[in-house]
N, C-alpha and C positions, 0 to 999 in steps of 0.2 A: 460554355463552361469547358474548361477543359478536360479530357477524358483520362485523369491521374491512374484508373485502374487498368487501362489499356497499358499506359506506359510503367509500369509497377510492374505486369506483366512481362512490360516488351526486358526487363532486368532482373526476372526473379530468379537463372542462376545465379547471379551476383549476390542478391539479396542473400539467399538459400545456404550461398558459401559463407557466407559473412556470418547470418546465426548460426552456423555450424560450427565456427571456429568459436566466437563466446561459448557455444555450450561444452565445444570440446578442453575449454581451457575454465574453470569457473574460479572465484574467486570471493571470498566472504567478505564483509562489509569493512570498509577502510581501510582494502588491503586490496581494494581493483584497479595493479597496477601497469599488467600486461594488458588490460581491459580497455584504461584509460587510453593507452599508448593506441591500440589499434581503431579505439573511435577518435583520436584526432589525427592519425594519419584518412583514416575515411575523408573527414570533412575538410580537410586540405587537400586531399583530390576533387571535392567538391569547388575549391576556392573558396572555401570557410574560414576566416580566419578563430583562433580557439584562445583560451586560456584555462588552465588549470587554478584550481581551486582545493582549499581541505584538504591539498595532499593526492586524492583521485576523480574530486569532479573535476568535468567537462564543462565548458560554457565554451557556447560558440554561436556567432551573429553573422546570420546571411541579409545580404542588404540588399532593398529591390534600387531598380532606377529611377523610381519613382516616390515622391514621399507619400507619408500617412501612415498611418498607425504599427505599433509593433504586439506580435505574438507569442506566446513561449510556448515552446513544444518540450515536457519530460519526460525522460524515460530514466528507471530504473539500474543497476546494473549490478548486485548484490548476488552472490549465489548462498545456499543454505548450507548448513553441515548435518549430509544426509546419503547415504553410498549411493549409489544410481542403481538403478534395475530395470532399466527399459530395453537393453539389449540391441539399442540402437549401435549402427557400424558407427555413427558422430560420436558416441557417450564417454564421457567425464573422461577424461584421463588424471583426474586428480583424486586421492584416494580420498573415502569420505565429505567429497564437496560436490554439490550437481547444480543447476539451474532446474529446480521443482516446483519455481512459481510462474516462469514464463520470461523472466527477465531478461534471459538472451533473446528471445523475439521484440521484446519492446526493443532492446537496445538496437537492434536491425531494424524494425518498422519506423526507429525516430530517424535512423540515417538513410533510409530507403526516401522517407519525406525530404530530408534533404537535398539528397540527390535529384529528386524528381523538383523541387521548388527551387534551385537552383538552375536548372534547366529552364527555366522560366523569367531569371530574372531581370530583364530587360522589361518585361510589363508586369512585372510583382510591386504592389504599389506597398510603401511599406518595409517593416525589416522583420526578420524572427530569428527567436534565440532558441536554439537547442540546450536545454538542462537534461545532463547525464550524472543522475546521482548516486552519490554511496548511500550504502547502508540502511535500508529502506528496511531490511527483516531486523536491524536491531536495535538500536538505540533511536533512528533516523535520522537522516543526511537533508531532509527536505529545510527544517526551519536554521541548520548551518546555511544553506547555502541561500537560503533570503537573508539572514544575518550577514554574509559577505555581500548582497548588493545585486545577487543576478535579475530581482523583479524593479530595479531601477528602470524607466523609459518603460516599460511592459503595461501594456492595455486589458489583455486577455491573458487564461493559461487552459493550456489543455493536455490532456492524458489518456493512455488507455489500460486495460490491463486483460490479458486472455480469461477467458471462460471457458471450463467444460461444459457449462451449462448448456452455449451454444454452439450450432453447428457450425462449420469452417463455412466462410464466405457471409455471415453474417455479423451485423453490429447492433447492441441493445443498450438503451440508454434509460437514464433515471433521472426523474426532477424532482432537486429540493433532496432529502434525507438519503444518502445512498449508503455510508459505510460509516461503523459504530465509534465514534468516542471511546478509550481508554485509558483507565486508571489503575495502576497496578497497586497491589497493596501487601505490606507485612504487618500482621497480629501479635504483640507478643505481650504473652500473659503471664505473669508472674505469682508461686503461691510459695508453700512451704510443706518442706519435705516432714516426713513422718513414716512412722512402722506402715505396712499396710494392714496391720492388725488393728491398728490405734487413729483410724481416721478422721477420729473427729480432732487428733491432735496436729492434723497438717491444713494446709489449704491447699486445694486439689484444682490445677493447674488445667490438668487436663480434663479431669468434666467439666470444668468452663468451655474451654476450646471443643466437649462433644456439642452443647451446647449451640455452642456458637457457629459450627458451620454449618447444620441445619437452617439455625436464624440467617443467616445470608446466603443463601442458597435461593431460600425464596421469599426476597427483598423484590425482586420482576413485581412480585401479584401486586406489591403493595404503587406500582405503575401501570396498571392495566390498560391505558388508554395509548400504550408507547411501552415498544419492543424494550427491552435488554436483558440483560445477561450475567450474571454472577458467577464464576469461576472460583472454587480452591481448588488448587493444583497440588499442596504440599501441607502436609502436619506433622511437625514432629516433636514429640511429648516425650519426658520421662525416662529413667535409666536404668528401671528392673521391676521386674513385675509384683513382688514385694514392696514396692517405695513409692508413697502418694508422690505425684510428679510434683517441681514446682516452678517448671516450666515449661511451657508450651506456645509453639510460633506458627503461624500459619502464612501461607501467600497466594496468592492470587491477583486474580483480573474481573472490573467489572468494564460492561462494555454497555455503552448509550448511543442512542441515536438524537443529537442536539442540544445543545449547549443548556437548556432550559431543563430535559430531561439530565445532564448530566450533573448538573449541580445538584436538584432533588436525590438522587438518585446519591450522591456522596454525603450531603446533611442523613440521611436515613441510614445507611452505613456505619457513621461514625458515630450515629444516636444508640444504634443495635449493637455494638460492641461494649459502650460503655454500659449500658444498662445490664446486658450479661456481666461483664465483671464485675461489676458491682452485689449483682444477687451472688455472685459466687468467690465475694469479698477477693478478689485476686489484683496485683497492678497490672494496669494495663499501657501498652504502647501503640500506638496504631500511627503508622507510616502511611497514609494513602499521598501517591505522586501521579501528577496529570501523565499523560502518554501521548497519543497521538487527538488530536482534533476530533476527527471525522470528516468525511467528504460531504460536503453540501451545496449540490452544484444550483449552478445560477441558473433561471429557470431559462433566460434569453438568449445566452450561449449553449443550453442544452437543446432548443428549440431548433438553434442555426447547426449543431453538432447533427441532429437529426437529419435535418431538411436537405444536408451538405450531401451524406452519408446513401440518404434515400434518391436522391438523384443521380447519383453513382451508383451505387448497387442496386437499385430499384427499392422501391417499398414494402413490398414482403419479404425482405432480405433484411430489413431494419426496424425493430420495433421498442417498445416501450416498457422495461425492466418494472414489473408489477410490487414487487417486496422489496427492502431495502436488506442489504446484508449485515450479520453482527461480528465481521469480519473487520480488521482494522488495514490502515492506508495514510501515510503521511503525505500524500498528494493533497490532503485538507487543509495542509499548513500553509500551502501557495492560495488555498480557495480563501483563504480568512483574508489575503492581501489583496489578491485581485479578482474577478468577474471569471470565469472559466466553465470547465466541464469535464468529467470525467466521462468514459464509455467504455463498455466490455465489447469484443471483438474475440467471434468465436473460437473457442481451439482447435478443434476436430478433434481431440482427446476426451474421452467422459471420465476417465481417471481426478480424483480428489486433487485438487493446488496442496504443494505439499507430502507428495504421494512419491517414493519411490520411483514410481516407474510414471510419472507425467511426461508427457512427451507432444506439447502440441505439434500440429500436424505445420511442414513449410509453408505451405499455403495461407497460415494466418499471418504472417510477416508480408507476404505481396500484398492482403487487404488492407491490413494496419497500418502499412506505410501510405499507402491509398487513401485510405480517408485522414487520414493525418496531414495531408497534404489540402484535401478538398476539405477541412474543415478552417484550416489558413489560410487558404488562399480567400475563401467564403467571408471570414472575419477582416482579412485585409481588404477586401473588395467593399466592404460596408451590405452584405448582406442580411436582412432581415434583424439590423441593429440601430 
């Protein structure tokens, strides 16, 4: 096997400078245009050839000399609108934008794979395609960019994403349920205004809506057997504290782990809304809209993601992610089309995803690229598949 972590190594100033510049330059979702520019000049130093895509993805296909099977490697490339506060000498030079989820290390750990699997390719049996996507924290860029055709010829797909959970130099994997289904939603209730002296001469909008976000708050109990998660984020009722409202909107997110759980979970939903307005004779509108999938990795590519991972880093360095998170990931949209696996790769950070001052550590970029290399080359190789 070849020893990808040694040579990850034998390049992490390169690496180190490379995530330094995404972090130093960040860029929000479908608008990563300096971003795009410097990962297809990478992979053309690689002998990558590329094509753009949506405007900012990346696709690019490294071809071995040998046939058989093809792999896709994602990474992300979206930054947040969020001011930086990590005081890092690298940090943000753009005001109010940072990389707070990690995605300049992915975006460096999928072209460090490159790099190193390209070095290779005279015995890489097989081809793999690099997906470098927009827009991942918004709307997501994953199911555009299977819509234009990048999972065409594509066997496998794989991904990663940092964790503060674990420490730098390690990787933790999940089989089957790993990241939550989302469905975003707007409430809106409609009553009739009146004195607030004279309430029985209005319909009161917004004790529907007190009502009502208690009732979906704790809609989880009513799935005990399987995590999730009911959010309202927003309510806002009413135009004077004298005046029965006679409107009131609410939004939110509910969040499922598996397609089974998330269809019950929107029937019960939409059951509890109407039954409130109705006892509190108001009209009712309810918008609930799909969101992202969820991640559901395959148990057989999570086996080989493992087994790749622990043979490279050894086996107390790699283990096996116990709870699934009620986090969301549009890397599930490529899992509904093909066979794959997700994996967290420690940050050396214990700071929140999200957090002002997240800052995983360089070192998780040499391991990410590392096993992202030993997890295709494993899957082109026909191991343990």
């Amino acid at each position: 096997m070849t020893d990808y972590l040694a040579e990850a190594k034998a390049i992490a100033p390169e690496l180190t400078e490379l995530r330094r510049a995404f972090h130093r330059c960040p860029e929000l979702g479908n608008r990563e245009h300096r971003t795009a520019a410097r990962i297809e000049a990478f992979l053309a130093s690689c002998g990558i050839p590329t094509k753009r895509l949506l405007d900012t993805a990346v696709f690019g296909t490294l071809t071995g000399e040998r046939a058989g099977r093809t792999a896709a490697l994602r990474a992300d490339m979206d930054a947040l609108p969020l001011q930086e506060d990590t005081g890092a000498d690298f940090a943000s030079e753009v005001s109010g934008v940072m990389h707070a989820c990690g995605h300049d290390v992915h975006m460096a750990a999928a072209l460090g794979a490159a790099r190193l699997l390209a070095a290779h390719r005279e015995e890489l049996p097989g081809a793999v395609v690099f997906l470098f996507q927009p827009d991942e924290e918004g709307s997501g860029g994953a199911q555009r960019m299977i819509d234009a055709g990048v999972l065409d010829g594509v066997d496998a797909v794989f991904g990663c994403h940092v964790s503060p959970e674990l420490p730098a130099g390690h990787v933790g994997v999940r089989y089957g349920k790993f990241y939550a289904a989302s469905d975003t939603f707007r409430v809106t209730l409609t009553g009739k205004s009146a004195h607030g002296a004279q309430r029985e001469k209005g319909v009161d909008a917004l004790a529907a809506a007190s009502e009502l976000v208690p009732a979906l708050l704790t809609l989880p109990e009513s799935l005990p057997q399987e995590r999730s998660v009911v959010s309202v984020g927003t309510l806002h009722a009413g135009t004077a504290g004298n005046v029965v409202a006679d409107h009131a909107e609410l939004t939110g997110i509910i969040r499922t782990l598996g397609q089974e759980s998330r269809k019950a979970m929107r029937s019960r939903f939409t059951r509890t809304v109407d039954i409130v307005a109705r006892r509190h004779g108001v009209g009712c509108k309810c918008d609930l809209r799909e969101s992202y999938p969820g991640v559901v990795n395959d148990s057989g590519m999570t086996r080989l993601a493992q087994d790749a991972a622990s043979a490279l880093l050894g086996s107390d360095r790699v283990g096996v992610i116990a709870e699934p998170t009620m986090t969301t990931e549009d890397f599930g949209c490529f899992l509904l089309q093909r066979p794959g696996s997700f994996y967290h790769v420690g940050a050396g950070c214990t700071l929140p995803l999200h957090n002002a001052a997240f800052l995983p550590d360089d070192s998780a970029v040499v391991t990410a690229a590392a096993v992202h290399a030993a997890v295709v080359d494993a899957f082109l190789r026909g191991d343990n598949t």
